[in-house]
Every structure is written in structure tokens, then in C-alpha cells.
C-alpha positions in Angstrom: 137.1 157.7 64.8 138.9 154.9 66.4 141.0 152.4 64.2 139.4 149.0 65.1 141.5 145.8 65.8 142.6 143.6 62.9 142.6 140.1 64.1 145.5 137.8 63.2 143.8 135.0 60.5 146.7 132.4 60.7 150.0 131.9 63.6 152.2 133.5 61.2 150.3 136.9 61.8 150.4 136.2 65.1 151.9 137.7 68.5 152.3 135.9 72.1 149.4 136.4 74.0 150.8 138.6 77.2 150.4 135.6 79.7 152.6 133.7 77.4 155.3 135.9 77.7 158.6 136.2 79.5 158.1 139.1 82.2 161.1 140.3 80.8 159.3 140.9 77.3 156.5 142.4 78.6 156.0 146.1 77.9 155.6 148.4 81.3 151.8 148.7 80.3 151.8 144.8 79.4 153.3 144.1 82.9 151.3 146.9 84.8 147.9 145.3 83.5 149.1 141.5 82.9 149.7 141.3 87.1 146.2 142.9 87.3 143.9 140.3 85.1 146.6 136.8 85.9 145.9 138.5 90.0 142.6 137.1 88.9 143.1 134.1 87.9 142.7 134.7 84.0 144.8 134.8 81.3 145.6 138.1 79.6 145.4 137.7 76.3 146.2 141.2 74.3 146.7 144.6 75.9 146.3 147.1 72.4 146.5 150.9 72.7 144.3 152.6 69.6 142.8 155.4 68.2 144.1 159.0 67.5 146.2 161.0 70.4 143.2 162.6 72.5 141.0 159.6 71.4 142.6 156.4 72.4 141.4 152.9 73.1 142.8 151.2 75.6 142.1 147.4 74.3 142.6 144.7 77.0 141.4 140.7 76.2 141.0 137.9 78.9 140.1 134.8 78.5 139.7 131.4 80.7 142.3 128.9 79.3 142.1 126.3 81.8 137.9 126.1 81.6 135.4 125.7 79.0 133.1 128.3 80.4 133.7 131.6 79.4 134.3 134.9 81.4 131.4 136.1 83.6 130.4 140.4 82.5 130.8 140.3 86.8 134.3 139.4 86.2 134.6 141.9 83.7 133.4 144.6 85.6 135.8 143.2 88.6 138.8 143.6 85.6 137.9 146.5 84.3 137.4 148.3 87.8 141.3 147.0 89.0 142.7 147.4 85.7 141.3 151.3 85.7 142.4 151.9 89.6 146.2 150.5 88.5 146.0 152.6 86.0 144.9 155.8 87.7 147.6 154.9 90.6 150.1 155.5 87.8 149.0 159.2 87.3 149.9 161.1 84.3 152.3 158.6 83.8 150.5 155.4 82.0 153.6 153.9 80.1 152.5 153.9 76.3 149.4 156.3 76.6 151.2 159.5 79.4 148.3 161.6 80.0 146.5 161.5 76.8 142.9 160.8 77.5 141.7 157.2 76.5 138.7 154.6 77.0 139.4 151.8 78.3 137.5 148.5 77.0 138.1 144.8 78.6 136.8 141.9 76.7 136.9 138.6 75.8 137.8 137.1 72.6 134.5 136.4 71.1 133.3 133.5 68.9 134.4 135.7 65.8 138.0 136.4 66.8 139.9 133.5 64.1 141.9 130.4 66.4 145.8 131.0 65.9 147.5 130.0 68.9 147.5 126.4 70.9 145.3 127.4 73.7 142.8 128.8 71.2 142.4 125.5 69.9 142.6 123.8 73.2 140.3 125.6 74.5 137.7 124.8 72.0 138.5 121.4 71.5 135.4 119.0 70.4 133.9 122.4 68.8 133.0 123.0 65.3 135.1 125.8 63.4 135.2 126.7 60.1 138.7 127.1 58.8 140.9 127.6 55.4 142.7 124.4 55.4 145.8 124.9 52.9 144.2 128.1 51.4 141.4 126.3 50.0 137.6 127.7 50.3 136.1 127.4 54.4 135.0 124.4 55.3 133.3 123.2 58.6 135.4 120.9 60.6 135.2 119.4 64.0 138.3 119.4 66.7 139.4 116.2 68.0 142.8 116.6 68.9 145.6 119.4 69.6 149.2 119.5 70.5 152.0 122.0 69.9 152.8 121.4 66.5 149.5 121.4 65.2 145.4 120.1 65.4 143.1 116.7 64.1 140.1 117.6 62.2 137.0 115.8 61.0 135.8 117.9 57.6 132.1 117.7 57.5 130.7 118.0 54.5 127.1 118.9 54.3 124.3 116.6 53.4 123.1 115.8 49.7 119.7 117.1 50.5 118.5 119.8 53.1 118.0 118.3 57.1 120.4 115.9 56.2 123.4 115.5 58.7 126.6 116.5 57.3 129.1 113.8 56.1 132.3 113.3 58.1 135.3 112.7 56.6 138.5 110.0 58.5 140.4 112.5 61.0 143.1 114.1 59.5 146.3 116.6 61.4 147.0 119.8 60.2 149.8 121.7 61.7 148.9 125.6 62.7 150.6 127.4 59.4 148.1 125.2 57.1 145.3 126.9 58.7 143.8 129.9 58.2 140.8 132.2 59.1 139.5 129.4 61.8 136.4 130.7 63.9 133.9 128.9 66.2 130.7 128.1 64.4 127.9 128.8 67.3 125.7 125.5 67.5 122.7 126.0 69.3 121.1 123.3 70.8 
């Protein structure tokens, strides 16, 4: 059975995201397969080797940081293809994994993975999330602002009765280590 991810719930808990790190701090597997997804113009978010020896997951997320839109499965499938021909150019010799068999899976963060870093924010700015503010019970909040230190949030409360629009409270800035668990609440239209 293959050990599923954990995802970080607050920046403490957090790592760099590969394309945020020095070259120099990259692992070879990091570098081998951060030059592959930045080659295409994305940012390489995670590279995670799981599982069991014989059973590994090879765990690699990209993401758009500079766009709204999200990554096409045709861009996916173009990842996944160079990623796995890098890989197999190395031989039995993958740094990290050697010549245990693995699967290799390349994703994107999905609305359930919890905002801990800047450009996760960023990138969702304007967006409702529903985040632990000072370890308090989740509440729904919208994004109006973000900057290194930290984010500006709008709490909406819901209405007194049912079909009522939510109340909004004045903005307010909470830096990143106040926040916890924040994930993109899906509004359909």
C-alpha cells in the first residue's frame, strides 16, 4: 500500500517549493526533474518519492504561478512524458529511487491542498478560503491583499436566515504563521 502525502496545514510545516530553491539546494532528482517542468514554463512545486522499496511513488506537483488558469491534463501528459524520458535516460541510476521500480504521478495542487506559501495565496487572490485564523474554528474569508509577510482578509460570516448573503466583516492582515488549514472553497457560478 502506498503512504499517501500529508500536506503542510500552516508555513511552519512547510518546505520551499523546488522552483523556489537555490540550484545549489536542489537534490539531483529535484534538479533532474525541476529543469524538466520550469523547461516548460511551470513552476515545480514538490518532487516526493513514496511508498515501500519495490512499490514507490514518484510524486511530482506543478502549478501555473504567474496565471489564474490552471494546468491543462495536455500539459500534464506533455510533463509526465519528458519528466519519464529524463528519467529513463538516467538508467538504473535515478538519484533517490536507483533501480527500484516506481509509478510516477504528475499533478497539480488541487483545491484541497491547504495555502502555506506566498504564491499560494497570490495565486488565489480575490478567492474565498476557509482558513483557522489564530487556531480558532474555520471560517470563510475572502483574499484581498498579499505580500511577503503576510495576507488581508474579509471574514464572512453567514446570513441570519438561509439564502441570505453572508455578512462581511472590515479587512483585516494576518501574517502567514496565524494561519492555518486554508483551502479554496469552490464557488460555482
Amino acid at each position: 500500500m502506498v503512504n499517501r502525502r500529508r500536506f503542510a496545514k500552516n508555513i511552519q510545516e512547510s518546505q520551499p517549493a523546488v522552483s523556489e530553491m537555490d540550484p545549489l539546494q536542489r537534490s539531483e532528482l529535484q534538479s533532474l526533474i525541476g529543469a524538466v517542468v520550469e523547461g516548460q514554463g511551470l513552476w515545480c512545486e514538490e518532487v516526493l518519492v513514496g511508498g515501500q522499496p519495490g512499490d514507490r511513488v514518484l510524486s511530482v506537483v506543478v502549478d501555473r504561478i504567474d496565471e489564474l488558469e490552471g494546468v491543462s491534463l495536455d500539459t500534464i501528459s506533455v510533463i509526465t512524458q519528458e519528466v519519464s524520458a529524463a528519467l529513463d535516460a538516467q538508467g538504473d541510476a535515478i538519484p533517490e529511487l536507483g533501480a527500484d521500480s516506481y509509478t510516477l504521478e504528475v499533478t497539480t495542487p488541487g483545491t484541497d491542498r491547504p495555502l502555506v506559501r506566498k504564491h499560494h495565496w497570490q495565486k488565489n487572490l480575490g478567492r474565498i478560503v476557509n482558513v483557522s485564523i489564530d487556531g480558532a474554528e474555520p471560517t470563510d474569508a475572502q483574499i484581498l491583499s498579499v505580500d511577503a509577510e503576510g495576507v488581508e482578509l474579509v471574514v464572512l460570516t453567514p446570513g441570519a436566515k438561509k439564502g441570505m448573503p453572508p455578512k462581511r466583516s472590515a479587512p483585516a492582515y494576518y501574517t502567514y504563521d496565524r494561519l492555518t488549514n486554508a483551502t479554496i472553497q469552490v464557488q460555482l457560478k
